[in-house]
N, C-alpha and C positions, 0 to 999 in steps of 0.2 A: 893750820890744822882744824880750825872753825868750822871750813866747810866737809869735810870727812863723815862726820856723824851725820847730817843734814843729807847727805847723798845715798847713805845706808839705807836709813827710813824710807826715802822714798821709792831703791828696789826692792820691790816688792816681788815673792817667789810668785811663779805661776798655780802654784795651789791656796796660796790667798787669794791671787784673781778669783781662782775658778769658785772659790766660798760666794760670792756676789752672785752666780749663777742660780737661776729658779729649780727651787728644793723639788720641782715634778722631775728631773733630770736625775732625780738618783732614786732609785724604788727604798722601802720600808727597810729596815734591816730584817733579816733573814739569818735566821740559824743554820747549822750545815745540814740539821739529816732535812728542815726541809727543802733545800738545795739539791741534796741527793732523792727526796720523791719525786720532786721536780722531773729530777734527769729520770728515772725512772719512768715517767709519762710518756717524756718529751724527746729524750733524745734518740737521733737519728742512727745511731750502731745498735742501740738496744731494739729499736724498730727493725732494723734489717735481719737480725739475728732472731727477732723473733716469727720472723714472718717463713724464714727459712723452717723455720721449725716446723709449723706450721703443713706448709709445703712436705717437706720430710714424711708428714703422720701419713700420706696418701701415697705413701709409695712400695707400704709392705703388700696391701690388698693387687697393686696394679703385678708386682714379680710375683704373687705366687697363682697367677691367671693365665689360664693359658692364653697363647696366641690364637687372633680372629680365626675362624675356619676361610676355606678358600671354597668357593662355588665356581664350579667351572659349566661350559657349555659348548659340547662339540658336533659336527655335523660331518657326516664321511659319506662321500658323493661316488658315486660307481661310473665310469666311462667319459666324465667331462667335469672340469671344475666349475660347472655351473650351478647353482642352488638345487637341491631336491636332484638330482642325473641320478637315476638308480632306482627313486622311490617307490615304483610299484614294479620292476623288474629284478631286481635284485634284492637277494638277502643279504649282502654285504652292507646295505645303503642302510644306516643309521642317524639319528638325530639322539646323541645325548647329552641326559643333565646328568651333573656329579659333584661331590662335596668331601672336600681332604683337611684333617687336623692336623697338625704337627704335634708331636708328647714327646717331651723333656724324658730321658733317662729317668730313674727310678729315683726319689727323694729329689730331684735336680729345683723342682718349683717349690718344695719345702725348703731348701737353703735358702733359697735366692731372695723368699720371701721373711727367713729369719735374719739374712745378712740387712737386708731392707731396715728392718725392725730396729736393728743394732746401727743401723745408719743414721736412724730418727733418735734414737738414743743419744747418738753424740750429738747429734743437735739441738738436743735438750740439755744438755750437760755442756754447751755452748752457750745457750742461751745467761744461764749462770753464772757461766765467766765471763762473757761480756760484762753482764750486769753489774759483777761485782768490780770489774775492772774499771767500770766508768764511776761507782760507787767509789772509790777507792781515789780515783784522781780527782773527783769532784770534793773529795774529803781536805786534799792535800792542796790543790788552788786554794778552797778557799782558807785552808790555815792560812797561806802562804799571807792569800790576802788580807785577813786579819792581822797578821804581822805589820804589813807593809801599814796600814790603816793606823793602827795605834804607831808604829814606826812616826809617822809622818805628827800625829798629835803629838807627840813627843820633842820631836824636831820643829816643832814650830812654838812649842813652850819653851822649849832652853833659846832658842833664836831670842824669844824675847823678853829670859832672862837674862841673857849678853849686851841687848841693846840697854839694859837696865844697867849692866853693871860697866858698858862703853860711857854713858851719860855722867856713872858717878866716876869713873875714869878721868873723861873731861876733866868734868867742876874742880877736881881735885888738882887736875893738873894746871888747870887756870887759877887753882888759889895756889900753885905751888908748893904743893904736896904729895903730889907724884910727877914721873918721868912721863914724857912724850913716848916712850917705851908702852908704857902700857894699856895708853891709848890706841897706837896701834894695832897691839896684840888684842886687844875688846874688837876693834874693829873688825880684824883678820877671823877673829873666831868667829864674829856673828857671821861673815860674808860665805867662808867655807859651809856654814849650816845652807845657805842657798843652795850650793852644790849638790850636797845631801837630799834637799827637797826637789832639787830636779830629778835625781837618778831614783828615785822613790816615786816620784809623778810617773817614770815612766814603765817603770817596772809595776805600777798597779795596772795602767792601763793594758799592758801585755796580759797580768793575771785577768782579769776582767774581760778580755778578748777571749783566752781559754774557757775561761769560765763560762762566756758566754753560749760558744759552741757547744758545751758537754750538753749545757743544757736547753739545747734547740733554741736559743734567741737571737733575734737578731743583734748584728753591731752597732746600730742605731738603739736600740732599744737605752732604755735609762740604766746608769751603772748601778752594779752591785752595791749591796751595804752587809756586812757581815756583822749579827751581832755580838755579845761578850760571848766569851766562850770559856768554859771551865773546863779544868782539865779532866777527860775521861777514865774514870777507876778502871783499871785493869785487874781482874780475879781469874787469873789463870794459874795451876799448878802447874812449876817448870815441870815437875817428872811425867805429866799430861800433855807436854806441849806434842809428841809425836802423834801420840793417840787421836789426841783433838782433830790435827792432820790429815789423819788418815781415814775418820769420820766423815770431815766436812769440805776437805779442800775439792774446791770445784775443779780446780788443775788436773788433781790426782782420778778425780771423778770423771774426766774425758778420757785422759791417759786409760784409763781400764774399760772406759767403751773401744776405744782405740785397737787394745788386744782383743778383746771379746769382738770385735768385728773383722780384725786378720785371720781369728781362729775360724771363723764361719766360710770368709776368701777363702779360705785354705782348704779346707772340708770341699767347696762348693768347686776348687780347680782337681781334688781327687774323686770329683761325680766324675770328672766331665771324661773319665777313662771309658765311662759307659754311654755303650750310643743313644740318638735319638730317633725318635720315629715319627715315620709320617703315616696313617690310616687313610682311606679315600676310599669312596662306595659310587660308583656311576648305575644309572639306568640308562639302555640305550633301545631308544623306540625306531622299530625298522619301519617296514612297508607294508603295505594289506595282505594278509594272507602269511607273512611269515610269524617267526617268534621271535620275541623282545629280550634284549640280552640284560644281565647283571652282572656286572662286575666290583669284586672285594679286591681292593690291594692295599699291600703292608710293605713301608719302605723304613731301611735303616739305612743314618749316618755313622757309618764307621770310624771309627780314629785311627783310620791305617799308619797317619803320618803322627802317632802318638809322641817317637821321639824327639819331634820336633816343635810339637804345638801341646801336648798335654806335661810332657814331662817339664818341659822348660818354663810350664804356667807353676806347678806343681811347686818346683823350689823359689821362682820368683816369690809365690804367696807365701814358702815357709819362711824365705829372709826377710820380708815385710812383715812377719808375724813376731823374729826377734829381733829385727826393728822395733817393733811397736814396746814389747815387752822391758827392750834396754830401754827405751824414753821413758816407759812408768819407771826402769826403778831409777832414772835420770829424777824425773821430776819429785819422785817422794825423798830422796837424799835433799836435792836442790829446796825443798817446798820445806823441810823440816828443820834446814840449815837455815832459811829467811827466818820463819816464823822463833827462833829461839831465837837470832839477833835482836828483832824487830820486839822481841820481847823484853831484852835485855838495855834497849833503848831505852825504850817505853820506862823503865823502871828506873833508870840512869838517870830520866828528863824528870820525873816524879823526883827524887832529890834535889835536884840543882832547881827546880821550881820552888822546891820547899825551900833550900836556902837562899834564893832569891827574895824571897818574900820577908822570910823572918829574921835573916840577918844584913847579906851585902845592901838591899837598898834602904831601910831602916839608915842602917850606921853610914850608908853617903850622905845619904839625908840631912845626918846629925854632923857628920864633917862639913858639910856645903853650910850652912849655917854658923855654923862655929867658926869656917872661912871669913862667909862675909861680915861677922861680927866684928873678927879680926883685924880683917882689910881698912871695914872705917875704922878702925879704933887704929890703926899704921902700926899693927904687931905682926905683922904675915906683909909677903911683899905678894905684889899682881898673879903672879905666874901660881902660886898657892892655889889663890882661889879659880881662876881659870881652872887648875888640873881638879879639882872640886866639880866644877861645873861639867869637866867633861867626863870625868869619872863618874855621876849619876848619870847622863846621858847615855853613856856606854852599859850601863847596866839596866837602865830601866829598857833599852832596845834588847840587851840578853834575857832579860825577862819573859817578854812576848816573843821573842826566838824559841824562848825554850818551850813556852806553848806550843806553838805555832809544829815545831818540831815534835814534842810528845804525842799530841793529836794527829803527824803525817803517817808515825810509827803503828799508833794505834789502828791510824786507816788502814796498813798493810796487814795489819794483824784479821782486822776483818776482813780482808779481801780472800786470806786462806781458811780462816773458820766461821766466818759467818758472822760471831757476835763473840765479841771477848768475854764477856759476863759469864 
C-alpha cells in the first residue's frame, strides 16, 4: 500500500497544470457591471439593434412624401409614323411635354407617416431590451463564473487537505493504529476531488466561451477573472413590485408600441376605403400657324373591388391589433409574475447567505477541527472526520452557490426594472 499515496501526489489535476501557465493568459479581474459596460460597447446584438434603430428614425419623413412626379414626353405624327409627318400641315401634329403626381387619399401620407414613427418607436424600445437582455445574461455567466472560480479554490484546498490527512492515515497505519481501511478511504476521497476539478475545468471554460461572445471577444483572447463579489441589496417594496413593472419594464414598453402601431395599421387599412389620385398638366406645341394645346387631367383609383382587397385588409389589421393587445396583457401578467418570484429568490438567497456565513460554515469549521483533534488523539474513528471534511466542502461550495444564485436573481430583476434600488 506504500506505493498508493506516492501515485496520488503525482496526479496532478489539469487546473494545477494550467496554474504554471504565463499570468498574461488571464486578464485583471473585473467586476460584473464592468463586464456589462463592456458588452454595452462591444457587443454584436446590441450593435445590430442599434443601428436598426437608427435606420428606423428615416423612415417617418420618406412615408409621409409623396411619390416622385412622372415627366412624360409625347409626339403625335399626322399621315406617317415618321418624326415631325404633320408638322406644318396639320393641326393635329403635336409635340408634348407633361408632368403627373399621384396623391394619396385624404390623411393616407399622415398615417403611414405616424405608423412609421410608431415603427421606429419599437425600435427604440427594442434597442432596450436587447440591451437589457445581454445586461442581464452577462450578469448571470459571470455569477455562474464566479461560482465556478471559487468552486475550484475550494476543491483544490480540501484536495490537499485530504492528501494531509491520507499521509497521517498512512503513518498511523504503518505504526499500527489504524486500518488499511482508512487509508484507502483518504485515498478515494482525495482522488474523486480530481473528478470534481475536471468537470469544474470544463464548465468554466464553457462559461468563459459565453462570456466571451456577450462581450465581442475573441476565443483566443485571455480568460476571464471575476472579482469578489458582494451580494447586491435589494430595496424593493413587494406591494410596488407591479407598478415598478409597469413603469420600467422594457418588455411591456414594446408590447405597447406593438399596439399603438396595430392601432395606426388599422386606422391607415380604413383610409384605404378612400381613393387615390393621379393629377397631370401637358403642354402640347403644334405646328406654325396653329394653337398650342393645354391639357388638365384628374384620375382616381377606385376601390371597386373593396370587398375583397379593403375589407379583408380592414379585419386582418383589426385581429393583429387584438393580437398585439392580448401579448401586452400576456406579457405584463407574465413580466409581473417573473419580477415577484425573482424577488422572492433574491430575498430567499439573502437569508441562506446570511446563514451560511454566521452559522453552517463557522460550526463545520469547528466540527472539522474538533474531528481531527479527535482522529489523532483515536477517539473518533476515520469515516468521522472524512464526513467533516466533506461536509465543510459541501458548504463552503453552497456558499458561493448561493451568491452566485442571489446575484442571477438580482440580474433578472434588473432586466424588468432597470435598477432594483
Amino acid at each position: 500500500m506504500a506505493w498508493a499515496l506516492p501515485i496520488l501526489l503525482m496526479w496532478e489535476p489539469a487546473d494545477a497544470r494550467a496554474s504554471t501557465i504565463s499570468a498574461s493568459s488571464v486578464s485583471a479581474p473585473s467586476s460584473i457591471e464592468q463586464l456589462v459596460a463592456e458588452a454595452m460597447r462591444s457587443n454584436p446584438e446590441i450593435a445590430a439593434a442599434r443601428s436598426h434603430f437608427v435606420a428606423s428614425t428615416k423612415a417617418p419623413i420618406q412615408a409621409g412624401t409623396l411619390e416622385n412626379p412622372q415627366i412624360s414626353l409625347q409626339e403625335f405624327t399626322v399621315g406617317s409614323p415618321a418624326p415631325a409627318s404633320g408638322y406644318e400641315t396639320s393641326d393635329f401634329y403635336y409635340t408634348g411635354f407633361g408632368l403627373s403626381q399621384d396623391i394619396p387619399g385624404p390623411g393616407k401620407l399622415r398615417l403611414r407617416s405616424k405608423r412609421a414613427e410608431k415603427e421606429s418607436k419599437l425600435a427604440r424600445a427594442e434597442v432596450e431590451l436587447v440591451e437589457r437582455r445581454v445586461a442581464q445574461r452577462v450578469r448571470e455567466t459571470a455569477a455562474d463564473l464566479f461560482y465556478l472560480t471559487r468552486a475550484r479554490e475550494i476543491l483544490q484546498r480540501t484536495r490537499g487537505d485530504l492528501i494531509a490527512v491520507a499521509r497521517a492515515a498512512e503513518q498511523q497505519y504503518r505504526a499500527g493504529t489504524a486500518n488499511q481501511q482508512d487509508v484507502l478511504k483518504a485515498d478515494l476521497a482525495a482522488t474523486s476531488i480530481l473528478k470534481d476539478l475536471e468537470t469544474n475545468r470544463a464548465d468554466t471554460s464553457a462559461a468563459e466561451a459565453v462570456l466571451k461572445a456577450m462581450l465581442g471577444r475573441e476565443q483566443d483572447s485571455p480568460d476571464i477573472e471575476i472579482g469578489e463579489i458582494a451580494p447586491t441589496a435589494m430595496e424593493i417594496d413587494p406591494a410596488r413590485l407591479g407598478e415598478r413593472a409597469e413603469e420600467s419594464s422594457a418588455e411591456l414598453r414594446m408590447a405597447r408600441a406593438m399596439v399603438e402601431g396595430s392601432a395606426d395599421a388599422l386606422e391607415l387599412a380604413r383610409g384605404d376605403y378612400w381613393p387615390d389620385f393621379t393629377v397631370g398638366y401637358q403642354y402640347l406645341k403644334t405646328g406654325p400657324g396653329f394653337r398650342d394645346y393645354y391639357m388638365l387631367t384628374v384620375g382616381a383609383k377606385i376601390p371597386l373591388y373593396f370587398w375583397r382587397k379593403q375589407t379583408p385588409a380592414v379585419e386582418q389589421a383589426a385581429a393583429e391589433k387584438a393580437a398585439a393587445e392580448n401579448r401586452l396583457r400576456s406579457a405584463r401578467l407574465e413580466t409581473v409574475s417573473d419580477l415577484r418570484s425573482d424577488a422572492a429568490a433574491a430575498r430567499a438567497q439573502e437569508k441562506v447567505i446570511s446563514l451560511y456565513r454566521q452559522a453552517l460554515i463557522p460550526q463545520a469549521e469547528a466540527t472539522l477541527e474538533s474531528a481531527r483533534a479527535a482522529y489523532r488523539a483515536g477517539k473518533v474513528d476515520f469515516q468521522t472526520l472524512l464526513s467533516a471534511e466533506t461536509d465543510l466542502l459541501n458548504l463552503r461550495q453552497g456558499y458561493f452557490r448561493a451568491i452566485a444564485d442571489h446575484e442571477k436573481a438580482i440580474a433578472r430583476i434588473r432586466q424588468i426594472v432597470g435598477d432594483p434600488s
